[in-house]
N, C-alpha and C positions, 0 to 999 in steps of 0.2 A: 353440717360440717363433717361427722362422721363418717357420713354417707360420701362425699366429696374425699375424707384421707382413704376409706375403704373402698373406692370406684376403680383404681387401678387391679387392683386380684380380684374384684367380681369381674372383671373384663375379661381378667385371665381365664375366668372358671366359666365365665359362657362362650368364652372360644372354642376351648375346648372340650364341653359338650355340646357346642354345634359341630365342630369337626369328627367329634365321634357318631355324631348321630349320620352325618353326611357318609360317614365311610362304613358306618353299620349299613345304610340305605344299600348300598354298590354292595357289601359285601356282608351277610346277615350272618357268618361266623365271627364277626369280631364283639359280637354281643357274649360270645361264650367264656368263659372264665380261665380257661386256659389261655387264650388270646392276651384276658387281661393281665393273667399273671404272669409271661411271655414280655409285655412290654413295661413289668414293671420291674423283670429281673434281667432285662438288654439294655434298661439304661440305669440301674445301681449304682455304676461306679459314677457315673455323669450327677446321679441325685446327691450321693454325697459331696464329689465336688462343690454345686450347687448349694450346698449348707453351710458350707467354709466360707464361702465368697461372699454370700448375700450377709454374712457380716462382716467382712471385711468391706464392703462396697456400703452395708451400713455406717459404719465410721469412717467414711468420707476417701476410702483407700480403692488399691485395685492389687490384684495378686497374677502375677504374668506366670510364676514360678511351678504353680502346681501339675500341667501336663506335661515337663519332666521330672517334678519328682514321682506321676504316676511309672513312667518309664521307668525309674531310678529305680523305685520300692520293686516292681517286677523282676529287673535283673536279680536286684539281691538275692530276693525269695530264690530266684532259681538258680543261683549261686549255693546259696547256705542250705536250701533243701537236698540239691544236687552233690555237698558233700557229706550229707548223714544225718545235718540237724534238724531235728523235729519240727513241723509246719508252723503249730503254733509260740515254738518259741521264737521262730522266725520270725512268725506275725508281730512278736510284741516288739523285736528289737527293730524291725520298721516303721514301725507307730513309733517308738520312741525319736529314731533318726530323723523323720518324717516333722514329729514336733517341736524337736530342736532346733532343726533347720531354719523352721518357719519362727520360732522366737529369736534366731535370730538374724533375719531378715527384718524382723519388729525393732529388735533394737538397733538396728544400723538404722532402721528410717528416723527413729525420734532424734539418737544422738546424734547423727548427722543432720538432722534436720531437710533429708532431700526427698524426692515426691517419691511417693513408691514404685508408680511407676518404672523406674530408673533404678531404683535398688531391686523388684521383685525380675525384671529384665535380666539386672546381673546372676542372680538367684537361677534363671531359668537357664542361663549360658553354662554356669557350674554343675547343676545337676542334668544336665544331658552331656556335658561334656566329662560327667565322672560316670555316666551309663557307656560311653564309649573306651571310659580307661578300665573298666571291668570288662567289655567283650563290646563286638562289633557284627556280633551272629545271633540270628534266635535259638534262642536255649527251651526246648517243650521242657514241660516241668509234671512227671512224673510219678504220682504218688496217692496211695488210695486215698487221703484223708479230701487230697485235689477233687476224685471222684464222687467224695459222697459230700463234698461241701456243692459242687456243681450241679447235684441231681436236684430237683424239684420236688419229688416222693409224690403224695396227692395233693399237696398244698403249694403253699409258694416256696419259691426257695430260699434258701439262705440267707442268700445276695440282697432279695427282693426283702425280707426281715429288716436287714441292717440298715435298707437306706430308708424302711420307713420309721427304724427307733431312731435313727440320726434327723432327722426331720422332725419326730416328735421331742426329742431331749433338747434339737436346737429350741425349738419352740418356746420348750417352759425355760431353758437358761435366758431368753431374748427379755421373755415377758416377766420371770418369778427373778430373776438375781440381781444383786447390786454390778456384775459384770455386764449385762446386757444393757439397763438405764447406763451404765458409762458408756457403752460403745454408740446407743444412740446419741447421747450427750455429744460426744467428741463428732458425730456425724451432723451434728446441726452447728455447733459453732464450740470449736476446737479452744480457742481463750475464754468462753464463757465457761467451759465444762472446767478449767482450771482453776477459774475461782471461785465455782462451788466443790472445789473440794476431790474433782479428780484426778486421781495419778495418769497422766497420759502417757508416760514411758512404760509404766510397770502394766498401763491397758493395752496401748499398742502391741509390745511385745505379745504378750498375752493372748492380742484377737488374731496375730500373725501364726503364733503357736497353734490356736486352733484351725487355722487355714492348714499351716502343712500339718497336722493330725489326721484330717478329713480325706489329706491330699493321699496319705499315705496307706488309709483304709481304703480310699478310692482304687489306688494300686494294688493292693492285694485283691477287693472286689475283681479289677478287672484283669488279675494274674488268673482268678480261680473261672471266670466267663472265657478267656482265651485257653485257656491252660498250659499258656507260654510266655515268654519274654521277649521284649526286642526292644534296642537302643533307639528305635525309631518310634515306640509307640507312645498314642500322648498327644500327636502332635497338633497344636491344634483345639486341642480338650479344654484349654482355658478358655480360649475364646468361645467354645460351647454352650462353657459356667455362666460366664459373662450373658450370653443372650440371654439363658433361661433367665436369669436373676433379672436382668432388664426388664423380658416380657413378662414376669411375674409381680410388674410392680415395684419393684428399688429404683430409687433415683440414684442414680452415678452420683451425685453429687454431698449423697449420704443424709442421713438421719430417719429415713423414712422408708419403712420398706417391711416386708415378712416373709417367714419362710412357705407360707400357707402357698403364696402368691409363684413363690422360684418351686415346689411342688410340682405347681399345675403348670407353671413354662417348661421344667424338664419332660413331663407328659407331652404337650404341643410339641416338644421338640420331636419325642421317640414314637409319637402316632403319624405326623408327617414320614419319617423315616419309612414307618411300619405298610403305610398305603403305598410307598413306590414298591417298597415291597412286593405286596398283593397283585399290584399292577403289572407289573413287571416287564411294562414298555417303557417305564418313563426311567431317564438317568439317575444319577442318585445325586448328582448335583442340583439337581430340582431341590432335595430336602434345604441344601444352602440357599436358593433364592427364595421360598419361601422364607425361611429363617429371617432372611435379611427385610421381606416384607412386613413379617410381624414384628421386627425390631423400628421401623420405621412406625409404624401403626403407635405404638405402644410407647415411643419417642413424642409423640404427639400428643398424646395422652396424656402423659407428665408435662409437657411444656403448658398446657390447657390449663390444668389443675391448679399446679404454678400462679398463673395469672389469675386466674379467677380472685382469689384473696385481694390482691392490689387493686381490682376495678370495685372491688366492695367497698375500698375504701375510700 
């Protein structure tokens, strides 16, 4: 039965070293470490996202909002940088806005009582439409602290640090905290977790706060990879989270899922990317119909698992 909950992320982890292995065969530099650390610091901001979601998709939600609050957090930075303010107090008062936001987005879904869908929708219409009431231009963002957070040095960078202590912190919050058994709780059945004793409004809020947190270090990761702003960027970035967390194993439908698993989908995501890359005959819209095959693969997958239990019985 273990074997059966843990089948979807080992699918993930042998896709994805058959893919590597397939695109090391063609192309024998992407065994080298620089490669690796190259596609582990091109999709940072994507990994974080990723971490946000796969628990909000764990407690049975979905989060539409966060690819304009990555646009949103960018403007600002290049707003508040661009008039004198130092980067990282920048950083913080975006990570704060960022987590606000998203608390309350949490609390509009509970007290309202409506699907998130529909509330995190409204959330995404505000915050790209408050990246256009700050500017409608790209803003470069200027500044050495920009430079030496960007550079690499001889190891990995930054970027590539953050999204893998984000992936490790979600990890032990998911599995070591009384916060993480509640978010699975409410992903499995949202009235039973009530009468053992969970607060769903003060969680919800809570797992939404942690989405736009995520969403907001997401943004600054991907201010300091661009080293720009634009009211347009973002777009699209949810629905990216969405897959990886999918092919890595979460059911949509919540309570089951890891971040081990959205890890190795954001990988699959940014090695397809990385080989049209390499290739450099094939469109980049390739990276999307792939995407869309491994979201079907991996839909099936979960639909299987599902059933299985019922014919056992």
């Amino acid at each position: 039965m273990k074997l059966g909950r843990n089948l979807p992320s080992l699918v993930t982890m042998g896709v994805f070293v058959l893919l590597y292995a397939a695109c090391a065969a063609q192309f024998p530099f992407m065994l080298s470490g620089r490669v690796a650390g190259n596609l582990l610091t091109d999709n940072a901001f994507l990994g974080v996202l990723a971490v946000g979601m796969t628990v909000v998709i764990l407690s049975g939600g979905i989060d539409l909002s966060v690819g304009a609050v990555v646009a949103f957090v960018g403007v600002l930075l290049a707003i508040l940088i661009g008039d004198g303010v130092n980067p990282f107090l920048a950083f913080t008062l975006a990570l704060a806005a960022g987590t606000a936001f998203g608390a309350l987005l949490g609390a509009a879904i509970h007290l309202l009582q409506a699907p998130p869908f529909i509330v995190t929708l409204a959330g995404m219409f505000l915050a790209r439409g408050a990246c256009f009431l700050l500017t409608t231009e790209s803003i470069p963002i200027d500044h050495p602290a920009y430079a030496e957070l960007a550079s690499g040095g001889a190891g990995l960078s930054v970027s590539a640090w953050v999204m893998l202590l984000a992936f490790a912190g979600g990890a032990v919050m998911l599995r070591l905290t009384r916060f993480g058994a509640d978010v699975r709780a409410i992903g499995g059945d949202a009235r039973a977790a009530e009468l053992i004793g969970v607060r769903i409004g003060r969680t919800t809020a809570a797992i939404y706060a942690f989405s736009g947190f995520c969403a907001a270090l997401a943004g600054i990761l991907f201010s300091i990879y661009t080293q720009s702003a634009h009211s347009l960027a973002g777009v699209g970035l949810e629905l990216d989270a969405i897959a990886a967390v999918v092919i890595g194993g979460t059911l949509l439908s919540g309570g089951y899922g890891g971040l081990l698993g959205s890890f190795f989908g954001v990988m699959i995501l940014g090695l397809i990317q990385s080989y049209i890359i390499f290739t450099g005959t094939l469109s980049s819209w390739w990276a999307k119909i792939a995407a869309g095959l491994l979201l079907f693969l991996f839909i099936v997958v979960q639909r299987v698992l599902m059933l299985l239990p019922r014919r056992a019985e």
